[in-house]
BAVO-377722 format. One line per field, with one value per residue (C-alpha): residue in three letters; x negated, y, z. Coordinates in nm, 3 decimals, padded with zeros to 5 digits. Layout:
N
aa: c(ala, ...)
c1: c(X, ...)
c2: c(Y, ...)
c3: c(Z, ...)
//
This chain:
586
aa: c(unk, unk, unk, unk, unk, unk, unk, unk, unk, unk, unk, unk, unk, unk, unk, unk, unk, unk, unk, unk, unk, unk, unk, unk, unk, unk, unk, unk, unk, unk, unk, unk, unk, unk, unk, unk, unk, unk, unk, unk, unk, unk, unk, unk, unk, unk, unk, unk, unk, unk, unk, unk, unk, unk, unk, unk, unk, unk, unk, unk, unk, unk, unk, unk, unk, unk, unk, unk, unk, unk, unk, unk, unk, unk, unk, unk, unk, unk, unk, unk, unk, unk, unk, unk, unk, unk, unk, unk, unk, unk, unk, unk, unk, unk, unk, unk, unk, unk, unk, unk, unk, unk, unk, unk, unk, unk, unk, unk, unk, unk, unk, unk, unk, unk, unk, unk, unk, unk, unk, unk, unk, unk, unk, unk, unk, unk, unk, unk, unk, unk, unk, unk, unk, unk, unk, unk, unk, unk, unk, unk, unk, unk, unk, unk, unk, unk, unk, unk, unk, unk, unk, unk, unk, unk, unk, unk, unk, unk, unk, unk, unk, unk, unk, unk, unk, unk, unk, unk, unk, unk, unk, unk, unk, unk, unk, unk, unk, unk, unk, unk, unk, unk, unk, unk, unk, unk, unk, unk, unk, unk, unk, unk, unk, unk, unk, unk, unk, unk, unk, unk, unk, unk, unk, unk, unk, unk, unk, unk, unk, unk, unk, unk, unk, unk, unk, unk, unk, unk, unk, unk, unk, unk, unk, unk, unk, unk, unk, unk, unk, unk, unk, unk, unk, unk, unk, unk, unk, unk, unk, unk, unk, unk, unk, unk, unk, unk, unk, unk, unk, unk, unk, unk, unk, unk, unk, unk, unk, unk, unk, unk, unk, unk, unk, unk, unk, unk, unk, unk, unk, unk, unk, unk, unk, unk, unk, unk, unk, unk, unk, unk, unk, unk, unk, unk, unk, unk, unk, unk, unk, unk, unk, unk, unk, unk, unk, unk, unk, unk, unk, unk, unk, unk, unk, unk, unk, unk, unk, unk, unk, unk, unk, unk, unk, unk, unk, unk, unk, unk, unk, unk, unk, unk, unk, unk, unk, unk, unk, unk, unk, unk, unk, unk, unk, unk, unk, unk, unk, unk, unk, unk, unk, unk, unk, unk, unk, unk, unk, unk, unk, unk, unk, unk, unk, unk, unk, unk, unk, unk, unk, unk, unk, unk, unk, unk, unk, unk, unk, unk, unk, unk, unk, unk, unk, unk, unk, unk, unk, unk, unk, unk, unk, unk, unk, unk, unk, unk, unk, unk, unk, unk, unk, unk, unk, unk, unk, unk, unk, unk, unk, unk, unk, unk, unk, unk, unk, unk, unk, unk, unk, unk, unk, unk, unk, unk, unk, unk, unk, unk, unk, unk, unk, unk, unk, unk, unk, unk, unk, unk, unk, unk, unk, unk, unk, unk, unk, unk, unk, unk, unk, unk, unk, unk, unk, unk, unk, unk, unk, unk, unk, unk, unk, unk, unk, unk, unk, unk, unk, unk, unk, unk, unk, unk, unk, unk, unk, unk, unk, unk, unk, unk, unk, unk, unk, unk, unk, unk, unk, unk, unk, unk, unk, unk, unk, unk, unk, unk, unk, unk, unk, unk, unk, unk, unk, unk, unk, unk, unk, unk, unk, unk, unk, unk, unk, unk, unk, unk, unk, unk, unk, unk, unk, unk, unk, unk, unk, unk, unk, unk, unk, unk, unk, unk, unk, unk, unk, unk, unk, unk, unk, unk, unk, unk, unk, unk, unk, unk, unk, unk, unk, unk, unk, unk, unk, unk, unk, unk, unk, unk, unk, unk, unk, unk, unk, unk, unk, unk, unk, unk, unk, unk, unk, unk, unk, unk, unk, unk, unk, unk, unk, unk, unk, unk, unk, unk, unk, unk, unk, unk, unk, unk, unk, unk, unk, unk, unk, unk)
c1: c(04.424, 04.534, 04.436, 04.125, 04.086, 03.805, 03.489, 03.544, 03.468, 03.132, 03.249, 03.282, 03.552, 03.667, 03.930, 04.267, 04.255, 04.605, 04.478, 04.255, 04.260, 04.455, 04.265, 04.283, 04.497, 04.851, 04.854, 05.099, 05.349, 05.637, 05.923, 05.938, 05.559, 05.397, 05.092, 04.740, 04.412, 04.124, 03.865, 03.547, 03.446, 03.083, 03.020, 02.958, 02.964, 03.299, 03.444, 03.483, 03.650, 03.957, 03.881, 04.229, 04.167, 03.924, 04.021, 03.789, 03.768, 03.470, 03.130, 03.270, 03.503, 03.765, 03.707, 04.053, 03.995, 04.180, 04.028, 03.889, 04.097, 03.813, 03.627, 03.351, 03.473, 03.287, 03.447, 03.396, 03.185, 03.156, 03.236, 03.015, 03.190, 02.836, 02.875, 02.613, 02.496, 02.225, 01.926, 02.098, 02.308, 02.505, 02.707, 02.961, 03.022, 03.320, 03.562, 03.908, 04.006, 03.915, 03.552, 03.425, 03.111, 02.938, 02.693, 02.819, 02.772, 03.089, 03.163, 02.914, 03.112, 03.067, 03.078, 03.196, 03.251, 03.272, 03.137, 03.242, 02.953, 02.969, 02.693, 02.605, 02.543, 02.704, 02.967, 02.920, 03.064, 03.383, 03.443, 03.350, 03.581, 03.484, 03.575, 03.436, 03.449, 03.548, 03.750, 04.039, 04.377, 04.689, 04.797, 04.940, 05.285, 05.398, 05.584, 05.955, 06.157, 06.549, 06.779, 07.044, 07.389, 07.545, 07.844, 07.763, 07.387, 07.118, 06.810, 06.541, 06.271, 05.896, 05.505, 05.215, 05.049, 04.666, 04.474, 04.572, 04.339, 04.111, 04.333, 04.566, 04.919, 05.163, 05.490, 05.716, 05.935, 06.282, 06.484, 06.805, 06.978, 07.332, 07.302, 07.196, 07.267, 06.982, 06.937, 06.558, 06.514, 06.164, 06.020, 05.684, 05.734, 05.971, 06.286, 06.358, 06.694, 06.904, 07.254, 07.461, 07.574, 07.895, 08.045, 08.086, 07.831, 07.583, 07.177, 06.875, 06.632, 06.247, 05.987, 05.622, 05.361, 05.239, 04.920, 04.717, 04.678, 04.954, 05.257, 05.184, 05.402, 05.710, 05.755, 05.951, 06.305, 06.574, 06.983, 07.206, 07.579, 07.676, 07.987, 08.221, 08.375, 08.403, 08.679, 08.594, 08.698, 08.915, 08.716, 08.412, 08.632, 08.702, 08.411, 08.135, 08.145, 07.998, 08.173, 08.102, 08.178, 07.952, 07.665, 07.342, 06.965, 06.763, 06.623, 06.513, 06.410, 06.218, 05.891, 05.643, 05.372, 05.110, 05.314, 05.148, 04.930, 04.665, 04.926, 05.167, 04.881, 04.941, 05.340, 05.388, 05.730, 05.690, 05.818, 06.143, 06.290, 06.269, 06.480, 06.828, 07.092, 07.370, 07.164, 06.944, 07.296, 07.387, 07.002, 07.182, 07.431, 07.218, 06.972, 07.261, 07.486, 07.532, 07.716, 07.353, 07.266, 07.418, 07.611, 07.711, 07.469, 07.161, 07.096, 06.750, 06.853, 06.852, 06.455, 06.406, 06.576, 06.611, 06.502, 06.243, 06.108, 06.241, 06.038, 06.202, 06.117, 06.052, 05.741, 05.896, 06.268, 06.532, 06.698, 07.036, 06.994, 06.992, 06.713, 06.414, 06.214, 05.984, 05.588, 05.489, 05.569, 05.865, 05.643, 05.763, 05.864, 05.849, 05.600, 05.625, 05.609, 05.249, 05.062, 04.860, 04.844, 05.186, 05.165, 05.393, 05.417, 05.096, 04.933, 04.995, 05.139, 05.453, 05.295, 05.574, 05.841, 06.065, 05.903, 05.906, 06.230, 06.435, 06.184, 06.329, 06.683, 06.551, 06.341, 06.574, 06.454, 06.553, 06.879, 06.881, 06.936, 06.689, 06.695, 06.956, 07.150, 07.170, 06.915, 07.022, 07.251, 07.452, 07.406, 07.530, 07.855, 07.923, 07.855, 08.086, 08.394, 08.370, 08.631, 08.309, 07.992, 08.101, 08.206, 07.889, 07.652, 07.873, 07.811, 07.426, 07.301, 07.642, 07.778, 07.933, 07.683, 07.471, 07.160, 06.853, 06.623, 06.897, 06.933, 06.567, 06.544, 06.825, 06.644, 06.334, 06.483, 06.656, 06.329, 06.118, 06.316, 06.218, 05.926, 05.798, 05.763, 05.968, 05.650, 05.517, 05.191, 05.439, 05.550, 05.206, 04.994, 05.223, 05.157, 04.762, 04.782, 04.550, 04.474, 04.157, 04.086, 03.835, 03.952, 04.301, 04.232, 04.275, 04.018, 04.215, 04.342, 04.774, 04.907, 05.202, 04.953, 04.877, 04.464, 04.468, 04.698, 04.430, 04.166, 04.316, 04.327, 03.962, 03.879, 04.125, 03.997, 03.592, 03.391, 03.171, 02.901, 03.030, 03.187, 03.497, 03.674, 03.701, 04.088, 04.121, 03.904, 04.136, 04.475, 04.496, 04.696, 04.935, 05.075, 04.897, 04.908, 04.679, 04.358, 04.341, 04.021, 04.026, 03.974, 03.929, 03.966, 03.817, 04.095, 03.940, 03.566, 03.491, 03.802, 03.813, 04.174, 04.291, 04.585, 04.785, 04.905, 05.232, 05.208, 05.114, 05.412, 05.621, 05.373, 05.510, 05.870, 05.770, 05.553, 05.442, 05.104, 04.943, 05.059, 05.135, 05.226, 04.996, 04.931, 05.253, 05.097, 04.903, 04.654, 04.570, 04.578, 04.312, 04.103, 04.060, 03.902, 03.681, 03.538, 03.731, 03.592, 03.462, 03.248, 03.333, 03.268, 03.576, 03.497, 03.548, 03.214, 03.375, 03.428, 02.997, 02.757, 02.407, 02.582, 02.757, 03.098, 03.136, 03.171, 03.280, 03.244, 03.509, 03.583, 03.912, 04.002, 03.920, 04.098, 04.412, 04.408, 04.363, 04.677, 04.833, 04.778, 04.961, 05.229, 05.265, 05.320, 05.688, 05.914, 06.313, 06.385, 06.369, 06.435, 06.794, 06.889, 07.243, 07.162, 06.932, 07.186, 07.436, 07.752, 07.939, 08.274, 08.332)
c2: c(10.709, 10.736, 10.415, 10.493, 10.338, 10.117, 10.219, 09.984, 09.631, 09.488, 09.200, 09.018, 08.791, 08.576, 08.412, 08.556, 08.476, 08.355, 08.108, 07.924, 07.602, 07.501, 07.487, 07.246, 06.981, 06.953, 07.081, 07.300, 07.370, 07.575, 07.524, 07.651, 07.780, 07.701, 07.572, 07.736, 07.674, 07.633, 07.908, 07.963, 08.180, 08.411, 08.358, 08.747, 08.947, 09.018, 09.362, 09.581, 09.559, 09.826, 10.027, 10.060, 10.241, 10.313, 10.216, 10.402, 10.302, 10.297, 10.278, 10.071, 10.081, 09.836, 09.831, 09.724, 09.628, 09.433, 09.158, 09.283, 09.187, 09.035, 08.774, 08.726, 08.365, 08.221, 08.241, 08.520, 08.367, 08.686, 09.114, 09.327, 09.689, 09.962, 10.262, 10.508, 10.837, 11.062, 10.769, 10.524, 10.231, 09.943, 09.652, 09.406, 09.079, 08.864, 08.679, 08.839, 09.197, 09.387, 09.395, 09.510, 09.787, 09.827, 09.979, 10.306, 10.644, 10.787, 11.184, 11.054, 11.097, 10.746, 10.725, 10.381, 10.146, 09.800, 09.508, 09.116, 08.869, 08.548, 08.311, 08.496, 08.869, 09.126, 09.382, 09.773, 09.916, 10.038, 10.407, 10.578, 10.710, 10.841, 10.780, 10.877, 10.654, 10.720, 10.603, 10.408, 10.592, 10.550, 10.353, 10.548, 10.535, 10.228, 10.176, 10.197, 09.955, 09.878, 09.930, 09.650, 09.735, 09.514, 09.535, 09.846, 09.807, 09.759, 09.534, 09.812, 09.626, 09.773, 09.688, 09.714, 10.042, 09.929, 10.186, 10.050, 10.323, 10.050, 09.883, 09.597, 09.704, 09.514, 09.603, 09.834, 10.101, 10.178, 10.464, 10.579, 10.919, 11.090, 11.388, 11.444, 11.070, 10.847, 10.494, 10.310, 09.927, 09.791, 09.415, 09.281, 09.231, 09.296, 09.353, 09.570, 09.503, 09.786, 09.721, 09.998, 10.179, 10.324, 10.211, 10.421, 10.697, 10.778, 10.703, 10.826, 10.573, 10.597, 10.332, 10.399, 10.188, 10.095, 09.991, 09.986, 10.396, 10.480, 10.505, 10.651, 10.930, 10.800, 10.650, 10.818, 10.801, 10.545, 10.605, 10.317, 10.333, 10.023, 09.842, 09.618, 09.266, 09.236, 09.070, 08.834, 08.867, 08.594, 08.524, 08.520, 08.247, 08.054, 08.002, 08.037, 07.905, 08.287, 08.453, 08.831, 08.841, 08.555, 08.569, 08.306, 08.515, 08.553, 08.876, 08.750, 08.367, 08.308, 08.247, 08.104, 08.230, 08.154, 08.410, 08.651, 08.950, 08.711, 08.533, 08.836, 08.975, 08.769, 08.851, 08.981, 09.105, 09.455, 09.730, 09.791, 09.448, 09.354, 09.032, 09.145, 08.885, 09.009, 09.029, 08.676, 08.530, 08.681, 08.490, 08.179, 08.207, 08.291, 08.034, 07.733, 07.859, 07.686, 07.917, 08.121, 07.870, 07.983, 07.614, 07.599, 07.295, 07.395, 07.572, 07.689, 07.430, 07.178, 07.224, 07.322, 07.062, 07.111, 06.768, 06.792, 07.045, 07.286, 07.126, 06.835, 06.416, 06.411, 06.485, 06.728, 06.888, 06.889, 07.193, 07.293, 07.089, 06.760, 06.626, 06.880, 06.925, 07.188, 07.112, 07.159, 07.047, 07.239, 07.403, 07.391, 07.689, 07.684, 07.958, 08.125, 08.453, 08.409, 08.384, 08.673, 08.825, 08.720, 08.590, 08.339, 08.052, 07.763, 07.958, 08.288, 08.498, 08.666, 08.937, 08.901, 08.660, 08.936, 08.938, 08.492, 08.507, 08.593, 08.413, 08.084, 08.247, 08.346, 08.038, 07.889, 07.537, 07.595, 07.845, 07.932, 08.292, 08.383, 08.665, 08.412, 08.382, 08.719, 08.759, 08.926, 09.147, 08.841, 08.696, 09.019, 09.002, 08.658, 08.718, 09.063, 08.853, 08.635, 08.726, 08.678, 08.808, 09.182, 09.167, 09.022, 09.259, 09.518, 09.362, 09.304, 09.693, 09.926, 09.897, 09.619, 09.723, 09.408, 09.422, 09.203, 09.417, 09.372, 08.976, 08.953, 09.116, 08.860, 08.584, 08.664, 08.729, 08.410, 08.238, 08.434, 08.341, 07.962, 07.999, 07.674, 07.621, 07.291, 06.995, 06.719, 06.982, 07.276, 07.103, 06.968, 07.281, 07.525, 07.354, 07.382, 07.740, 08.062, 08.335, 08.363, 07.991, 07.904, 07.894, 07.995, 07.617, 07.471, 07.220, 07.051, 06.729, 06.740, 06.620, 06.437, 06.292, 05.939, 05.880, 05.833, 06.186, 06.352, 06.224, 06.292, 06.686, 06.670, 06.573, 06.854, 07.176, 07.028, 07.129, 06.879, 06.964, 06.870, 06.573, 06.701, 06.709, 07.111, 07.116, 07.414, 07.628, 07.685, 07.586, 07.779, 07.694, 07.781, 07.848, 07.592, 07.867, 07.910, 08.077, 08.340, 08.350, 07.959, 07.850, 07.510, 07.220, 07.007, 06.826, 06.771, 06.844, 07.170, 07.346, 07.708, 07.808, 07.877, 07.753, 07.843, 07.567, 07.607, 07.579, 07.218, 07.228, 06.936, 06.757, 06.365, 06.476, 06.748, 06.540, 06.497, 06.670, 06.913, 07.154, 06.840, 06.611, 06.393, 06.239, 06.027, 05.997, 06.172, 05.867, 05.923, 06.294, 06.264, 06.033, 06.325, 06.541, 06.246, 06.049, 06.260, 06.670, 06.705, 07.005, 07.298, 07.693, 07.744, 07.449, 07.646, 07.672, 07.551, 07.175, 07.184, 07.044, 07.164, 07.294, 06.938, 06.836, 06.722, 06.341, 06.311, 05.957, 05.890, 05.546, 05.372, 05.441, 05.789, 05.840, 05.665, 05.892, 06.228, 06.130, 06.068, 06.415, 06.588, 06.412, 06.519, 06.883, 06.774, 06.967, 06.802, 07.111, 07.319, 07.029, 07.000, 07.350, 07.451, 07.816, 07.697, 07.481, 07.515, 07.743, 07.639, 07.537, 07.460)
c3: c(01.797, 01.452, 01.200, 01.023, 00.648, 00.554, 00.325, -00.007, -00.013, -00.084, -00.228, -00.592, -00.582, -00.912, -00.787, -00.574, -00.210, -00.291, -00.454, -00.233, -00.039, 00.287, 00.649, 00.946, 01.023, 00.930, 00.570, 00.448, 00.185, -00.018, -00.208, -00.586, -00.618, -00.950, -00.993, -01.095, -01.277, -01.051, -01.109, -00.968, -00.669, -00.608, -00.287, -00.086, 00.152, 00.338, 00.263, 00.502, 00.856, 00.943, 01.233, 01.400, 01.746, 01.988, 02.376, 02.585, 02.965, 03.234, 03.071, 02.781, 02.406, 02.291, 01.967, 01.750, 01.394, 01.152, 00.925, 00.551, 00.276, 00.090, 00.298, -00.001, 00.006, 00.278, 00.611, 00.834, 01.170, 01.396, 01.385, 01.530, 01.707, 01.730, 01.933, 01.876, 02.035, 01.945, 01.906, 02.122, 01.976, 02.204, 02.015, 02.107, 01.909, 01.873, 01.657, 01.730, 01.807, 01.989, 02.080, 02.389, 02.385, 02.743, 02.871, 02.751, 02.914, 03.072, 02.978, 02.616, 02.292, 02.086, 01.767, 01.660, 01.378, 01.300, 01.047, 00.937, 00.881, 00.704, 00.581, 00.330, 00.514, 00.651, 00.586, 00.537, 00.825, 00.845, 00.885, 01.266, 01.465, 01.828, 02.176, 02.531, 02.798, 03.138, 03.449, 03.371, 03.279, 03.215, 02.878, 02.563, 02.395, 02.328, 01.958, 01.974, 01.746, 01.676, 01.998, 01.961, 02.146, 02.400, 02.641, 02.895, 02.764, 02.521, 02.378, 02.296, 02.100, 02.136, 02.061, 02.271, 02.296, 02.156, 02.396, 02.706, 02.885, 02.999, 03.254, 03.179, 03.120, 03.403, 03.268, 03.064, 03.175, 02.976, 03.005, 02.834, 02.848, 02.757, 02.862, 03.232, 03.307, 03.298, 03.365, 03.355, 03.359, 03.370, 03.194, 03.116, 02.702, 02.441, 02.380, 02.705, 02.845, 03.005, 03.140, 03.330, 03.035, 02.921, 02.625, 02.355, 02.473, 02.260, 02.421, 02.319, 02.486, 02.509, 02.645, 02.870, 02.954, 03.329, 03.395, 03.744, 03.710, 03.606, 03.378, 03.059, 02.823, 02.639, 02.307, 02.056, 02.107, 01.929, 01.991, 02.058, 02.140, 02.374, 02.304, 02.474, 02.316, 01.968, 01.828, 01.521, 01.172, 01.044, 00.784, 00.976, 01.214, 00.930, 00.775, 01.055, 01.415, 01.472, 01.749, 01.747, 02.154, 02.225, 02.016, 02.073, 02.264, 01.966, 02.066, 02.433, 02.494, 02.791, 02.701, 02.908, 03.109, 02.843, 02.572, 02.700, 02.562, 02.362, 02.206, 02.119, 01.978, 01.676, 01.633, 01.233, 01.344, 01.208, 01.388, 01.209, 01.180, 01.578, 01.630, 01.724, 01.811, 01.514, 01.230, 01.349, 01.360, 01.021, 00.931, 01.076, 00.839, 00.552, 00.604, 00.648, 00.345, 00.030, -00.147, -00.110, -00.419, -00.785, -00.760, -00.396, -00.370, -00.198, 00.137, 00.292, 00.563, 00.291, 00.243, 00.608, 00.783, 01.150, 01.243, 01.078, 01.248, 00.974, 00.709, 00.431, 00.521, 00.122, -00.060, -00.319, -00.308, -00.458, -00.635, -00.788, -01.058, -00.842, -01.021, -01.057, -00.767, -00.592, -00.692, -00.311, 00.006, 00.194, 00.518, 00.872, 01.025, 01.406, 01.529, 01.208, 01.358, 01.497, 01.238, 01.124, 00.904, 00.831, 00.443, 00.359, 00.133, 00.088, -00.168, 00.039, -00.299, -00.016, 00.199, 00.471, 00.621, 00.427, 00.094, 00.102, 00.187, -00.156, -00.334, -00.344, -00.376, -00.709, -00.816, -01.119, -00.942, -00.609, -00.574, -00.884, -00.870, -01.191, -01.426, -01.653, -01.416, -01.277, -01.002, -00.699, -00.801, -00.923, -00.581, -00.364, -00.587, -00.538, -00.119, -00.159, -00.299, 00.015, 00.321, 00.565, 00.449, 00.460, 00.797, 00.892, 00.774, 00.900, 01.232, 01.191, 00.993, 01.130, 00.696, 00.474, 00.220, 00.146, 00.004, -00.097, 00.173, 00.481, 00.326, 00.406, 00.728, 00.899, 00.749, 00.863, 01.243, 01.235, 01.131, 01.354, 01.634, 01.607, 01.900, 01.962, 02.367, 02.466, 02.353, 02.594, 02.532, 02.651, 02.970, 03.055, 03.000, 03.180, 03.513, 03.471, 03.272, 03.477, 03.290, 03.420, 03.429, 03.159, 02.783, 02.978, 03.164, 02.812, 02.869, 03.184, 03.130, 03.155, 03.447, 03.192, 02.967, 02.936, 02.892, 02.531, 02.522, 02.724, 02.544, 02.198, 02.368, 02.427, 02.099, 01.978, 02.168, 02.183, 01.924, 01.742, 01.876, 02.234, 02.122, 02.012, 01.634, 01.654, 01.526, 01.789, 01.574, 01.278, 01.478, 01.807, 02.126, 02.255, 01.907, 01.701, 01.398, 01.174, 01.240, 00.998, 00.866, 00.795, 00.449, 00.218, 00.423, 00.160, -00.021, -00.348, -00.482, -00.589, -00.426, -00.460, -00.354, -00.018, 00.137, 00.502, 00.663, 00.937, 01.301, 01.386, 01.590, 01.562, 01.337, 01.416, 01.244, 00.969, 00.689, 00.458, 00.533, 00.252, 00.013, -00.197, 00.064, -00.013, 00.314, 00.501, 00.861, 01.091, 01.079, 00.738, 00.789, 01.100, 00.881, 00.608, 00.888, 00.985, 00.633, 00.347, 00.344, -00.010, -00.056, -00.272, -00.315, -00.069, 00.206, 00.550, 00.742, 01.061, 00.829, 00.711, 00.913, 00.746, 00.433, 00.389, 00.494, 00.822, 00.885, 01.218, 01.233, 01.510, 01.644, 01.555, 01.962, 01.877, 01.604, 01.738, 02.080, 01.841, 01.631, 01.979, 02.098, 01.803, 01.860, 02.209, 01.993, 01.878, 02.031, 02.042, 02.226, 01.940, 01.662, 01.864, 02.015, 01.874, 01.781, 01.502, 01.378, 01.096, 01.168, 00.915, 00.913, 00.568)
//
């Protein structure tokens, strides 16, 4: 079903969600982002829900919606999906999409639509679609993305059809064609890979859906022409460890068990920049250069160091100037590409991974690429006179042409392709994980654990009102993004902006914690969520206990064992794997 637009927002808003304040544990930060005068927020109604498609399937609608821009300023607590016919009305009520409807008439037209509540009322519904259940059938299209050539095959990147025709889907079917030859491969996610191609042949390749009824029509169709070896460029070989015949798996890590549909759910990757392994290396290359900088002194490495689990060991950092610095804390980037709804930066002003990722190319503090000293444009000359960057984007987009678009794209594969999986957390939860296990088996202690880790996990996934701190609510496993409806987590009294924190991922190596990095350890950072909430119009409901802010009141064991737990989150897999590294040679 076709996406169907929202009625207009009942909502009065004085201050820009962009400027709000940060939620949950861990902070959050930016390079290069200039500050703002606190204003003051009217508390409404959200706006209204987008109803995205209806999934019909026996006696019952999945209702997809995404969030309203406008969240009145209180945080949203629950959506409601209503499915009416003739007098008769049946709801379902949730907190993430979709909703589930039952009790619904099969052959019986629905007409359905959807609202957000938060403390201070509810939404106007969105606009109605319709739907009729009925038996389950077989799923719908599923989205095609890029097809990346290989060596006698191809990566074809895809999304998830979102009408799954009320059966789970179990895998994916890929099939490309020259002519009457035709070779099918089949995989349970994306990218699809398909080998037993000929070089040089041009494919037109499609991708279906297969759930327990059935396999469902085709995708539209992308073309790929597989290619053998490719040699490198000289240039490319002498400045860059790249080798064009060799390249590092961006496009296909093996993900665990637990990366499954309810965490893909949350990937921002948009459909036309699927991670391919030549333009994430060209990202490599971008990300780790210095010449990117207008004096050859600063990288995005040099902010986002990988040791740090992508994030800088100082408070502020330092730009091309060698003695200015950033006025917030440089954020940590592992499982950047699960957060929804994908806006970047602490004060969320970049819509995309895409759109943050010039911005501090242009920031006269940072890289120094500003309208006096050229901007972009200056930039693309400088990386055309070079013997290597040519050749690379030739390799990544098919042309030498290099543009600021293309520039974000391979930075934003190459930083989307920092997945988080290799924690103590990782290792420990993977041998309890069933998807039909309770919370996922979330709530079973980790076989790897010491008592004060497994107790420090209790505290993190129970709410308080079963004993627990709540951190889960706002920073969900097995990502540890950022919920994102979450708002003020109470910083300073009378708060009205709205910050995103990073995954919590790798927490023990990546502070400072806040947007200003005002916190050095996770101790003191634990002991804000337990004594130091301060109320204000933006405080997130989940942090008020009776309209105050929460005092958990933890003991000193407590506390210690909770701060033990997110440290079981650092991951030296990712903090040491060579593909994220720097590939350059001089």
């Amino acid at each position: 079903m076709p996406s169907v637009k929202s009625s207009p927002a009942l909502v009065s808003i004085l201050a820009l969600l962009s400027l709000g304040a940060l939620a949950g544990c861990g902070g959050g930060g930016g390079t290069g982002d200039t500050g703002f005068a606190g204003v003051s927020v009217t508390l409404t109604v959200p706006g209204s829900p987008t109803l995205v498609a209806l999934d019909p399937s026996n006696t019952s609608i999945k209702v997809h919606y995404s969030a309203p821009t406008a969240t009145g300023g209180s945080a949203i607590t629950s959506y409601t999906a209503s499915c009416a016919t003739g007098g008769a009305t049946r709801t379902g009520i949730g907190t993430t999409s979709p909703i589930d409807v039952t009790g619904l008439s099969n052959g019986t037209a629905y007409s359905c639509s959807i609202t957000a509540t938060n403390a201070t009322g509810t939404s106007a519904s969105s606009t109605a679609a319709s739907a009729t259940p009925g038996l389950p059938i077989a799923p719908a299209a599923p989205t095609i993305g890029a097809a990346t050539p290989a060596d006698r095959g191809a990566s074809i990147a895809f999304t998830a059809p979102l009408i799954t025709g009320g059966s789970p889907i179990t895998s994916y079917s890929v099939t490309c064609t020259n002519g009457t030859a035709s070779i099918s491969a089949s995989g349970s996610n994306s990218p699809a890979t398909i080998t037993g191609l000929s070089n040089g042949l041009t494919y037109s390749c499609s991708v279906r859906a297969i759930n327990a009824v059935g396999t469902g029509p085709a995708s539209a169709n992308v073309s790929v022409v597989p290619n053998g070896a490719v040699a490198t460029p000289a240039g490319v070989a002498e400045f860059t460890t790249i080798d064009f015949s060799a390249l590092d798996n961006f496009a296909s890590p093996t993900l665990p068990a637990y990366y499954d549909g309810t965490v893909t759910a949350d990937d921002n990757t948009p459909a036309n920049n699927a991670i391919t392994n030549r333009a994430a290396s060209l990202g490599r290359v971008l990300f780790n250069d210095r010449r990117i900088s207008v004096n050859d002194t600063i990288a995005c490495a040099s902010c986002h160091r990988q040791a740090n689990g992508f994030s800088d060991p100082r408070q502020f950092s330092t730009g091309v100037s060698g003695t200015t610095f950033t006025d917030a804390h440089s954020m940590r980037l592992g499982n950047i590409r699960f957060y929804r709804p994908g806006t970047m930066f602490w004060d969320k002003r970049a819509a995309s991974v895409e759109a943050q990722a010039t911005q501090p190319i242009q920031n006269v503090v940072e890289m120094g690429w500003d309208n006096a000293a050229g901007g972009i444009a200056a930039l693309i000359a400088k990386m055309n006179a070079t013997s290597y960057y040519p050749d690379l984007f030739n390799f990544a987009f098919g042309s030498p042409t290099i543009t600021e678009a293309r520039i974000q794209q391979a930075l934003a594969q190459f930083e989307r392709a920092m997945v988080s999986t290799g924690s103590k957390w990782d290792t420990g939860y993977a041998s309890v994980f069933s998807a039909t296990g309770p919370n996922r088996n979330l709530g079973v202690d980790l076989p790897n654990f010491t008592a004060q880790e497994n107790r420090g996990r209790t505290l993190y996934f129970n709410p308080p009102n079963q004993g627990g701190a709540g951190c889960a609510a706002c920073h969900t496993a097995p990502t540890f993004a950022l919920a994102p409806n979450s708002l003020s987590n109470g910083l300073d009294a009378g708060e009205t902006r709205i910050f995103k924190s990073p995954s919590l991922k790798n927490m023990g190596v990546g502070g400072p914690f806040m947007h200003d990095g005002r916190f050095t350890t996770l101790e003191q950072v634990v002991e804000h969520y337990n004594s130091g909430i301060q109320a204000g119009p933006a405080l997130d409901n989940r942090l008020q206990r009776n309209g105050t802010p929460q005092r958990l009141n933890l003991s000193l064991a407590d506390k210690a064992a909770l701060a033990a737990f997110l440290r079981t989150l650092d991951d030296t897999a990712l903090l040491t794997d060579p593909k994220f590294s720097s590939p350059m040679r001089k």
